[in-house]
N, C-alpha and C positions, 0 to 999 in steps of 0.2 A: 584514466579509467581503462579496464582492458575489458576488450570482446572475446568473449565464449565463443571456440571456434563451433561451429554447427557441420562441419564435412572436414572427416580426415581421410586424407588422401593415401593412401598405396605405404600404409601401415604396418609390416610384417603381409606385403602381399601375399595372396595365396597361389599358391606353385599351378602351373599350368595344367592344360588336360596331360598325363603320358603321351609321350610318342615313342618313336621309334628308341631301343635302346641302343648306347654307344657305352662300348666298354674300353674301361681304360685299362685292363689286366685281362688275361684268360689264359688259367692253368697256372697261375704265379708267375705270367712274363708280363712284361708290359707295352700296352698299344698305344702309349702317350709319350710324349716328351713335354717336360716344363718349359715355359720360355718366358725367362722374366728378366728385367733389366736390375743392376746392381744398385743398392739404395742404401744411402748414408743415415738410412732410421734406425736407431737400434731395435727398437722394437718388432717393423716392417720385415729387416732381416730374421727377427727370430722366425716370427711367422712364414716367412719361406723356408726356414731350416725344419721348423715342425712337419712343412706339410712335404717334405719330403721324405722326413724318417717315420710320420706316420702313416703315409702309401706306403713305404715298403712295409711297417708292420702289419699290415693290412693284408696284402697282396703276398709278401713275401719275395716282391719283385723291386729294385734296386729304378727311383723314377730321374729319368735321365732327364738333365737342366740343362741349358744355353743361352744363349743371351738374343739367338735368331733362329728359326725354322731349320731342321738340317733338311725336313723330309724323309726322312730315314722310319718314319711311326706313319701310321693313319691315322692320328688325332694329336691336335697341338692345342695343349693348355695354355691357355695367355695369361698371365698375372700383370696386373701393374694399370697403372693410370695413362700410360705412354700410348696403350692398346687402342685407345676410345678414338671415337668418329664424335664431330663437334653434335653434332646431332644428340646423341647416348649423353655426350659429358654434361649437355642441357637438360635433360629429362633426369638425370642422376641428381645437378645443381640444384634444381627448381622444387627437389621433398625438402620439406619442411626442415627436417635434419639431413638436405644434403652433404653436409661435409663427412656424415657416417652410415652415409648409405654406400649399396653396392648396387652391380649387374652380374646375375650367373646368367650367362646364354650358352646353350647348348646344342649344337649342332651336331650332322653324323661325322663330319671330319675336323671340327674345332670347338673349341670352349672359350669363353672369354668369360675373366672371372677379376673385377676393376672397379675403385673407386675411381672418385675424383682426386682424391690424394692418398697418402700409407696409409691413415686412420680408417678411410671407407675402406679400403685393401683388405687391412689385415682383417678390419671384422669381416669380407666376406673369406677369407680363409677358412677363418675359424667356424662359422659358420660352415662352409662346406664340408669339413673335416666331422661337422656334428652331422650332416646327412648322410654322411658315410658310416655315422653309429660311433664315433670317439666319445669319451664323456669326461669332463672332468670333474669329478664331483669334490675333492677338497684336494690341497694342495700335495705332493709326494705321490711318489710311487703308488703306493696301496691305494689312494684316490683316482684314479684315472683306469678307463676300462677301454679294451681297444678289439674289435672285434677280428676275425681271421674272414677273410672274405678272399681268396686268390683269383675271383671273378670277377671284380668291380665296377659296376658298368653305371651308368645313368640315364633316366629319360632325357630326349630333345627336350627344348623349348626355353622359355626365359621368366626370370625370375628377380625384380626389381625392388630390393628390400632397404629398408632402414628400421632403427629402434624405434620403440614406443615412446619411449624417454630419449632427452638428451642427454640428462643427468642419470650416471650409475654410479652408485659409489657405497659401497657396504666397507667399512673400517673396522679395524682391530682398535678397542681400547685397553688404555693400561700397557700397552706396549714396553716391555721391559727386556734391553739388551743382555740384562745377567742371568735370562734364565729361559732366552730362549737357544737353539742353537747356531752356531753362524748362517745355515742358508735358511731360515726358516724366512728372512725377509726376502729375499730372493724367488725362494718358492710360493713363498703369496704372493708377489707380483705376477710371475710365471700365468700363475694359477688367475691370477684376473685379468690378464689379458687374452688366456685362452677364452673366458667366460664373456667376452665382451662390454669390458666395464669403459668408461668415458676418463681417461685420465687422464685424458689431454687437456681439460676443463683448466685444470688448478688451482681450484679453488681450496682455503686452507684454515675454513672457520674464524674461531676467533683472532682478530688481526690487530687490533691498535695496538698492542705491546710491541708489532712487529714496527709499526707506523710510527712511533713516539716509544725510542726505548726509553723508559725511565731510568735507568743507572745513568744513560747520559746528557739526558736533559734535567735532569733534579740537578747538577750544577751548573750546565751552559744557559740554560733559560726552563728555571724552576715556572714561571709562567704557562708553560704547553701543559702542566698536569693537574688535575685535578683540584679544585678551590672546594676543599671538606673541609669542616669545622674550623677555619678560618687560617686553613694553612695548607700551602701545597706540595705537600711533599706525602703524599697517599701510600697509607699502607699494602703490604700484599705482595704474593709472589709474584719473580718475574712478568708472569702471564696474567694473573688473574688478581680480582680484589681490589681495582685499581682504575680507573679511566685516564686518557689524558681530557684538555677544556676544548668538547670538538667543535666549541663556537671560534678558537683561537684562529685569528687570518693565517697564520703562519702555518696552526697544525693543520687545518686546511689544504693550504699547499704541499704540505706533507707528504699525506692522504693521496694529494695528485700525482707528486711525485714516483713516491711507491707505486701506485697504481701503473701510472706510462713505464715506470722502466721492468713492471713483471708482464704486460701486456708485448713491452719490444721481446720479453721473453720466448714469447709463442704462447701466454697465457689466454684461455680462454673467458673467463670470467676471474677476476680482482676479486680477495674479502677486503673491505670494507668493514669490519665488523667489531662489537663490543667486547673489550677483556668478558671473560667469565666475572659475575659480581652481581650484588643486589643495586638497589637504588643508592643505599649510603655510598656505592663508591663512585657516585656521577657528580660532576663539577657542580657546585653551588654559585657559582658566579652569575652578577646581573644580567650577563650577557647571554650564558647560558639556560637560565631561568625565563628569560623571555622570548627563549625563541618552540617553551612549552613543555611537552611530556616529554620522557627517556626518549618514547619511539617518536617522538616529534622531532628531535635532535638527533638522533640516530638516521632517522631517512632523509632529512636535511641534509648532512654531511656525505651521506652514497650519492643523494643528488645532484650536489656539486662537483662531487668528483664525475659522476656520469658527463654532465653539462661540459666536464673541462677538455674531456678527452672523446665523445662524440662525433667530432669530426673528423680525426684522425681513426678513430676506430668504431665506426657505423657499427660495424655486427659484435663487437664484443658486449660484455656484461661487468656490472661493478655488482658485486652482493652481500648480502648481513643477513644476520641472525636475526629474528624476533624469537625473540626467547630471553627468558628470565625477568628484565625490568624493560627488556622493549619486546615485550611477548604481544600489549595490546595494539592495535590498529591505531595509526598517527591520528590527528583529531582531523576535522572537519577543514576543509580547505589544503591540509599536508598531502598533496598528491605522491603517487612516486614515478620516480623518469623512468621512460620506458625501456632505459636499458639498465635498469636496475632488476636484479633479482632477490625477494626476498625467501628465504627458507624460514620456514614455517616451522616452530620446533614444537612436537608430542611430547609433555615429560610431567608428569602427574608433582613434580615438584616446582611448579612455578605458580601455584595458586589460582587453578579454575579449573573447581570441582576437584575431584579425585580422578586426571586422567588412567587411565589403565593402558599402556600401550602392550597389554596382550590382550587386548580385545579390540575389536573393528572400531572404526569411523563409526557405524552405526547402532554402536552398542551404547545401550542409554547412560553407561557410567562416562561418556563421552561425549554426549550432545551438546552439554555446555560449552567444553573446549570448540566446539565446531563450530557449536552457532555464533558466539562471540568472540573466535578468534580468527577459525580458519575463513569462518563466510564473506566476513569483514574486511581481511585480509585480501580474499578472492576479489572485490569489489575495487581494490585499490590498488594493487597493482598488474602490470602487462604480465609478467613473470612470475613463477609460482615456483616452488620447489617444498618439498617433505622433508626435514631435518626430524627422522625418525630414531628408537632406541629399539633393536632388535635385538633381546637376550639379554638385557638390563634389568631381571625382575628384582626388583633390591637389591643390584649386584650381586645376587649368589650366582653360583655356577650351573644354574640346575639346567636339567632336559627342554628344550621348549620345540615346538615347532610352530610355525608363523601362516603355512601355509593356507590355511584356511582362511584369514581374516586379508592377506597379499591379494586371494582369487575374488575378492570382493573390495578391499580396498584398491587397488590401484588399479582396476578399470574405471571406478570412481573419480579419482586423481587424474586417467586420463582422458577422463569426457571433459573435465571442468576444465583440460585445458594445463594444467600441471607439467613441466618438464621434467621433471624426475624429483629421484629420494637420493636421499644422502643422509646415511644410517652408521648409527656407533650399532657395533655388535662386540661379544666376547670370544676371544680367540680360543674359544675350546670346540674342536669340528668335532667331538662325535655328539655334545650337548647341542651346538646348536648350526652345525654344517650344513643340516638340510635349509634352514631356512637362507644363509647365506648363499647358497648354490641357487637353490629355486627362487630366491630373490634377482638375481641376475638374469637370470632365465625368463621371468614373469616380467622385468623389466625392459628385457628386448621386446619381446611378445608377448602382448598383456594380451591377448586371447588364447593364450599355450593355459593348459587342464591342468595344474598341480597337481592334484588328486593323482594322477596318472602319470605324472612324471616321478611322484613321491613312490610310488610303486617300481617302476623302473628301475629304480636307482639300488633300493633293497635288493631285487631279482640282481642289477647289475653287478652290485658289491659283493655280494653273499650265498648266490644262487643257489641251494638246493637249502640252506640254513636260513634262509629269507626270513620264511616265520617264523620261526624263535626270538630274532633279532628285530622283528616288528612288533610282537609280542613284547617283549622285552623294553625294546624303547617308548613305545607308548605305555607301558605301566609307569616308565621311571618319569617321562613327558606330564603324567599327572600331577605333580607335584606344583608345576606353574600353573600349569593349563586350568585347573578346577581349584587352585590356589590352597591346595592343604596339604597337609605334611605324607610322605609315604610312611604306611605300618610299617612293623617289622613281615607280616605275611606280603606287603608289595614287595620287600626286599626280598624274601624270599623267592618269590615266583619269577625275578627275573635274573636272580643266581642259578635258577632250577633251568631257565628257558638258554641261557649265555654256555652252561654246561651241555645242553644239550645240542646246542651251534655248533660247538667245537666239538662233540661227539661225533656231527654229521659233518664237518669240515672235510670235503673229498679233496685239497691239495692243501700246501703249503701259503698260497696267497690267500685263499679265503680264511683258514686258520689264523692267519696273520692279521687278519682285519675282525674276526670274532675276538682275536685275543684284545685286539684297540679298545673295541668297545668295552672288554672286561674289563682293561685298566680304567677306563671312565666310570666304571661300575663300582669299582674299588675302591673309589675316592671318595664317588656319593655315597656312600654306604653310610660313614661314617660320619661325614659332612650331617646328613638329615638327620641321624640319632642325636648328635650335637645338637644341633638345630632343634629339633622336635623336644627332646626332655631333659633341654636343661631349664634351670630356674632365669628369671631376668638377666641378662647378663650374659649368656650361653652365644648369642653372635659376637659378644667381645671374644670371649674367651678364645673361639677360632680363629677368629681374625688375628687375632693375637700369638696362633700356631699354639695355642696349651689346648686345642682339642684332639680326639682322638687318633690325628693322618699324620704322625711322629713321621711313620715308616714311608714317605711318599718323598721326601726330603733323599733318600740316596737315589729312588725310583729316578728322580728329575736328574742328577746329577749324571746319570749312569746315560741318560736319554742322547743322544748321538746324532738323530737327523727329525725331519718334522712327523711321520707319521708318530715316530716315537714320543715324543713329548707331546703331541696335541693332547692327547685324552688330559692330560695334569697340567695344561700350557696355565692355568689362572691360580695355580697354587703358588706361589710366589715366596722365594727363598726365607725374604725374613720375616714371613709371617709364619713361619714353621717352629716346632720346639729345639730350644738351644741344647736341649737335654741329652740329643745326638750327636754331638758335638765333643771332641776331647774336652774343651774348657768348663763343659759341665760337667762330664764326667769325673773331674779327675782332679772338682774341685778342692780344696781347703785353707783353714786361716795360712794366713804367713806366720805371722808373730803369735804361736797358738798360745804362749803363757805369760806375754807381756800384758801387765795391767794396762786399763783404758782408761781414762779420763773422760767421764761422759760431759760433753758441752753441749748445747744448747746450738740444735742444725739452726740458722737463720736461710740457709736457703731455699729458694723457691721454684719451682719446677711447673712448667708451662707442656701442655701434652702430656701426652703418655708416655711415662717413665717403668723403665722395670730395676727393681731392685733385687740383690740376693743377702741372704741372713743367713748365718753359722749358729745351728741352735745346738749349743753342748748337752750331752747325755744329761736328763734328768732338770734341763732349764726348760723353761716358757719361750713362744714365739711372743715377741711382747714388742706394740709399734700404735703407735697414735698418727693421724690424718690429718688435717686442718684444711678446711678448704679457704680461696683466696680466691677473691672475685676479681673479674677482670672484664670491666666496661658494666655491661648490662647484659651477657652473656649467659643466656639459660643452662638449664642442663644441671643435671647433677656430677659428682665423681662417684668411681664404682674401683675397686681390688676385686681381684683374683689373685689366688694364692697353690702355688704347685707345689705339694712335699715333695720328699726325698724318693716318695713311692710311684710320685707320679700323678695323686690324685688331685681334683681341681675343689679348690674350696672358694667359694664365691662370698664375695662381703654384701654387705646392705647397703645401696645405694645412699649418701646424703648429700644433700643440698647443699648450694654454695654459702660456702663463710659457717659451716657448720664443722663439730671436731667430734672426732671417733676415734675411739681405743678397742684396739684387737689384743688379746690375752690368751694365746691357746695353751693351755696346759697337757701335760701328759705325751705329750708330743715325741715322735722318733726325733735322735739326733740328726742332724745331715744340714745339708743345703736347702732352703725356701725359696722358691724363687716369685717375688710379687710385684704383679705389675697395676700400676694406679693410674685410673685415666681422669681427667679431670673435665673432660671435653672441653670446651672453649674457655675455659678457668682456668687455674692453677690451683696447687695445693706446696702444704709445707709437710714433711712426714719426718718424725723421727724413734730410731729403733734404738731400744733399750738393750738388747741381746750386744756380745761384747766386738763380734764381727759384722759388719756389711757393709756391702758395695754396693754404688748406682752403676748399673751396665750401660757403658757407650756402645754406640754401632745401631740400638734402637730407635724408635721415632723420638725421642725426649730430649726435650730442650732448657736448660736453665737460664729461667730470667735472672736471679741473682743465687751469688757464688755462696754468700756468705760467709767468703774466708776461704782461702785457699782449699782443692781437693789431692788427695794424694794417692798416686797409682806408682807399680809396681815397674822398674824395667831389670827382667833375669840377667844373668851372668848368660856371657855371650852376644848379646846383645849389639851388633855392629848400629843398626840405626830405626827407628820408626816413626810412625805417621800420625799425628795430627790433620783431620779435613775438620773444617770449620764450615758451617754451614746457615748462611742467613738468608733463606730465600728471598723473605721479603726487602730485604735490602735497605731498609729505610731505617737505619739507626747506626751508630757506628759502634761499631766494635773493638772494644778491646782487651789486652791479656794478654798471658805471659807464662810461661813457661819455665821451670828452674831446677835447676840440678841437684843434685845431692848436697851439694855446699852452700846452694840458697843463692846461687849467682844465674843469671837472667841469660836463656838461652835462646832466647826466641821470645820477641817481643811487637804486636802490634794493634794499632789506633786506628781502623779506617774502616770506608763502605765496602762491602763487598760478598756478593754472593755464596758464590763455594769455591774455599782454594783449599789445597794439599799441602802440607809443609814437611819434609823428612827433615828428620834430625838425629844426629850424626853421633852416636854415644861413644867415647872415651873409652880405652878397656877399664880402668880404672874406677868409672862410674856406673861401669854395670852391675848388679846385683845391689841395687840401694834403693832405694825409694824418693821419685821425685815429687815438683808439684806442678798443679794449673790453677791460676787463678785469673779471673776475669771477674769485668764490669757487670753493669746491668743491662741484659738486652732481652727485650721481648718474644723475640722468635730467631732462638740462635741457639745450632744443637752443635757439639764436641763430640769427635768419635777417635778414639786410640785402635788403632792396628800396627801388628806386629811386636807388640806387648801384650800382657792381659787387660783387656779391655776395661778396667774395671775403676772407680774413684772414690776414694773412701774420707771422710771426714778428720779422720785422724790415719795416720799411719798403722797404727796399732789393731786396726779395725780391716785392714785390707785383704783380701782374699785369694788366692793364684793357683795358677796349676803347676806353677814351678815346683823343687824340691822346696821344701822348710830350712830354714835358716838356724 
């Protein structure tokens, strides 16, 4: 059981009375010299490197470093943990989060500025660097504001600080290497360790995939996974969908294993923690079942692993998620060890009530989740943690700001006693920067006034364009925040307010950050008109890139460093229209006057497939649907159809194992491009028109082939790519690939993830038409590059951008 602390001690202390001032510049020269010892933290070193080149931008004055006193200044800044008298290092040790607290003391001819190790260090660096007025409000250049001060002096006196929380941790979801630019992971780090986030924790959410990989225990000992429906060998990707048996002795020691060798890491706290998954993917075994609920098994298993490693590491942490099927409080007698940490997860999708996490703890759409998960929660174990969703409102990208429900929720969190949040947010700073910034901020110092740091931050980014851009943002912030859609007059007023920014824009830097925000403006524009008037169906369609932000697709491409790409960073390449693209552009039949032999498609298509159709002058779009159930899988299938003009025609939803015939008459010639989702189902479709291709490279996957598919490789052609891709990994695979002459050029039978395969074309065999044909597998997608993407049931039906034959 854990105790409610009742006194916190020396919490974001508050700064002494002023004394006497000691300046460490006057006149842009300076009256300090650094003195800090050499340290093999990378980290620890940056933060000396900052607080060096940010005194001189500061001051203007160049701050001279040594590694001993010269004498040669009237004041000597001490840096480092080497500095400290045993006395200081004990009253530093004994807060609560000693290992990230500091000491600034300030005297008229010296400064000592010292954790106990780098981590208390560099946060009182950075920390000092913000009483000097640096700011860093989102990552890059345009983000960071740094004031001109060539007199920079300070009051005496001492000032003994640590976080509010132990745990900081505000994440980027969706994280996608192909469309951000190389530093942009670079510069979010930068940018959160200027901000004082806890990274040294490392903890890493969900963990048993990492604990029990399944690719290599499904055949050393199929045993450790999951006992579902009477067999173990558990659906689902890599990570998710899947458990291992964590009653098994073995997976157990696992568990421990993992644990001791990321704690000899330097790890502060171990996950411990469940794949992503509902209840059906948790073990059904006797053994399993009797030792109770999800979350009864779930804190059993952190418990042992606590128990194992305890003695050897008294102050670290093992932790897990409650969340999803172990969201509820273990039962009755399931204590948790006290060096367990559970994270506590807010997410209106785990079935109690309708949480809202854009609204407070104490917002009545939330009292349920509180009373019966968090209260219960609180009762049971020592350790507490928030596994929050900051800027997840249905995953759109829209404007939020957090701050309001932060100045009330987590002073809350930290009376009860709570050591921090550990929050998914969306990587787009100018939708949702502010609450990521002032989250880190209100986490160091849960007595710091958002209200007024939110104001700050405008004046500091924008200054004399302030208003317009607060104007502006809180119009477009409506759209979460009061949960309705913006009019076209919201749109307006804040086109009208963003022109008038940049009107008043007095240099080139603030320009440059009105234009940010424009580009984020840009993007919503079009996203909410989507959004707001289309028919059912209207979030596929964008998701899908057939909404109206065609044009945002070269914007990203063109983008170069991170201020540049944040405003568009959640727009995501292949969710864009291919229509921009040479291969849509530039499409046509191959074989435009060879008869077809229409046959009968037997194959089946699992996910969302896009298909394209050559509708000759004066024919019908003409194509029938069939849906295919798969398990006891809800949900309907839904088409969307793009002509050749660009417009979007949406179909009528039907039900699984139900069949639909589309007939458009009248129709322009061209290209159609339709994609059919079936959500957790499959469907069978077949097109009556004499050309079409199923496009690879999209999310779609075929469970059976039906008979071989035939794509295109041009003249010229030295070699191309085949990725085969089964995430779930639980079925084997196989298929074959063949030449022009029907001879087998690649051929394989086995488990396996995602692999690449080139293949090496013959000049002889270029410009002909091959095939692919494959088995039946449930969740396994085909993508052709470096050819025309494209796979057509008969040859005669195939599509290309190459010349015509």
């Amino acid at each position: 059981m854990r105790t409610l602390w009742s006194v916190i001690v020396f919490i974001s202390v508050a700064a002494p009375a002023a004394g006497v001032p000691v300046a460490l510049a006057t006149g842009g020269q300076p009256r300090c010299e650094l003195v800090v010892k050499e340290t093999a933290d990378p980290d620890m070193a940056a933060a000396v490197a900052d607080l060096e080149q940010y005194f001189t931008r500061i001051t203007g004055a160049a701050l001279p470093t040594t590694d001993q006193p010269t004498g040669e200044y009237p004041v000597i800044l001490r840096v480092g943990s080497q500095w400290l008298d045993e006395a200081t290092r004990t009253r530093i040790s004994d807060l609560r989060y000693g290992e990230e607290a500091f000491i600034l003391r300030v005297a008229t001819d010296e400064i000592l500025l010292a954790g106990t190790g780098p981590v208390g260090t560099r946060h009182g660096i950075y920390r000092l660097l913000r009483r000097w007025g640096c700011r860093w409000y989102f990552p890059g250049e345009l983000g960071e504001v740094v004031p001109n001060n060539p007199d920079l002096a300070m009051a005496s006196g001492e000032r003994l600080e640590q976080p509010s929380f132990r745990l900081r941790r505000l994440w980027y979801a969706a994280w996608d290497d192909s469309y951000f630019p190389p530093n942009a992971k670079s510069e979010y780090h930068q940018w959160c360790l200027r901000n004082c986030w806890s990274d040294n924790l490392g903890f890493g959410g969900h963990s048993y995939y990492r604990i029990v990989p399944k690719e290599k225990y499904r055949q050393e000992s199929p045993e450790y996974l999951a006992l579902v429906h009477g067999q173990r060998a558990p659906v689902g990707n890599e990570k998710h969908d899947w458990q291992p048996c964590t009653s098994h002795p073995d997976v157990v020691q696992l568990a421990i294993d993992y644990t001791r060798d990321r704690l000899a890491k330097g790890h502060k706290v171990v996950s411990v923690s469940p794949n992503d998954g509902g209840v059906g993917s948790f073990c059904q075994c006797e053994r399993c079942k009797a030792q109770g609920t999800i979350s009864d098994r779930v804190t059993i298993l952190a418990n042992r692993v606590a128990e194992a490693i305890a003695d050897e590491y008294p102050d670290r942490w093992v932790g897990f998620y409650a969340y999803s099927a172990a969201l509820m409080p273990p039962s009755p007698g399931v204590e948790v060890h006290d060096n367990v940490v559970v994270f506590v997860a807010r997410n209106g999708c785990h079935e109690i009530g309708e949480v809202d996490w854009l609204k407070s703890l104490f917002a009545e759409a939330n009292a349920r989740w509180k009373n019966e998960v968090l209260d219960p929660w609180s009762a049971k174990a020592k350790h507490l943690a928030l596994r929050d969703y900051y800027g997840l409102k249905n995953w759109r990208d829209v404007a939020y700001d957090y701050s309001a429900f932060l100045d009330t929720d987590l002073p809350y969190l930290h009376e009860r006693g709570f050591i921090g949040v550990n929050a998914e947010a969306l990587c787009n700073w100018v939708a949702s920067g502010f609450t990521l910034y002032s989250g880190y901020q209100k986490l160091w110092d849960v007595n710091l006034s958002l209200k007024e740091e939110r104001q700050r931050l405008y004046d500091d980014l924008f200054g004399p364009t302030s208003e317009h851009i607060v104007l502006a943002m809180n119009r477009m912030q409506q759209q979460s925040m009061e949960d309705r859609p913006l009019t076209d007059e919201d749109l307006a007023f804040c086109a009208q307010q963003l022109a008038a920014a940049r009107a008043a824009a007095p240099d080139d830097l603030i320009r440059r950050r009105v234009d940010y925000v424009q580009g984020y403006y840009d993007y919503l524009a079009p996203f909410v008109r989507c959004w707001r008037d289309g028919p059912s169906g209207a979030q596929l369609r964008y998701r899908l890139g057939l909404g109206p932000a065609a044009e945002m697709r070269q914007a990203i491409l063109a983008a170069q460093d991170s201020s540049a790409f944040a405003a568009k960073a959640m727009i995501k390449l292949h969710w864009l229209p291919a229509e921009t693209s040479p291969e849509a552009t530039n499409l046509h039949p191959l074989f435009p006057d060879e008869p077809v032999a229409f046959l009968a498609d037997e194959a089946i298509y699992r996910a969302r497939n896009m298909f394209i159709v050559w509708v000759d002058e004066g024919q019908a779009l003409d194509f029938s649907i069939a849906g295919v159930r798969v398990g006891n899988n809800p949900g309907p299938t839904t088409h969307v159809i793009l002509d050749p003009q660009g417009n979007i025609i949406l179909g009528e939803p039907m039900d699984r194992e139900d069949h639909q015939t589309v007939k458009l008459t009248d129709v322009p010639a061209g290209a159609y491009w339709i994609v059919i989702d079936p959500g957790s189902n499959a469907f069978q479709v077949e097109f009556r028109n004499r050309h079409a291709v199923l496009e690879t490279g999209r999310i779609g996957v075929i469970m059976e082939f039906g008979g071989p598919k035939y794509f295109y490789v041009p003249e010229g052609t030295e070699h191309f790519i085949l990725s085969v891709n089964a995430p779930g990994g639980s079925e084997v695979v196989d298929f074959a690939v063949r030449n022009p002459n029907e001879e087998v050029v690649l051929e394989k039978q086995a488990y396996f993830g995602h692999n690449e395969f080139t293949i090496t074309v013959p000049e002889h065999h270029a410009g002909h038409v091959w095939s692919l044909d494959a088995g039946p597998h449930e969740d396994t997608e085909f993508v052709l590059s470096g050819v025309p993407p494209f796979l057509a049931q008969e040859p005669g039906r195939l599509l290309t951008t190459a010349p015509t034959r």
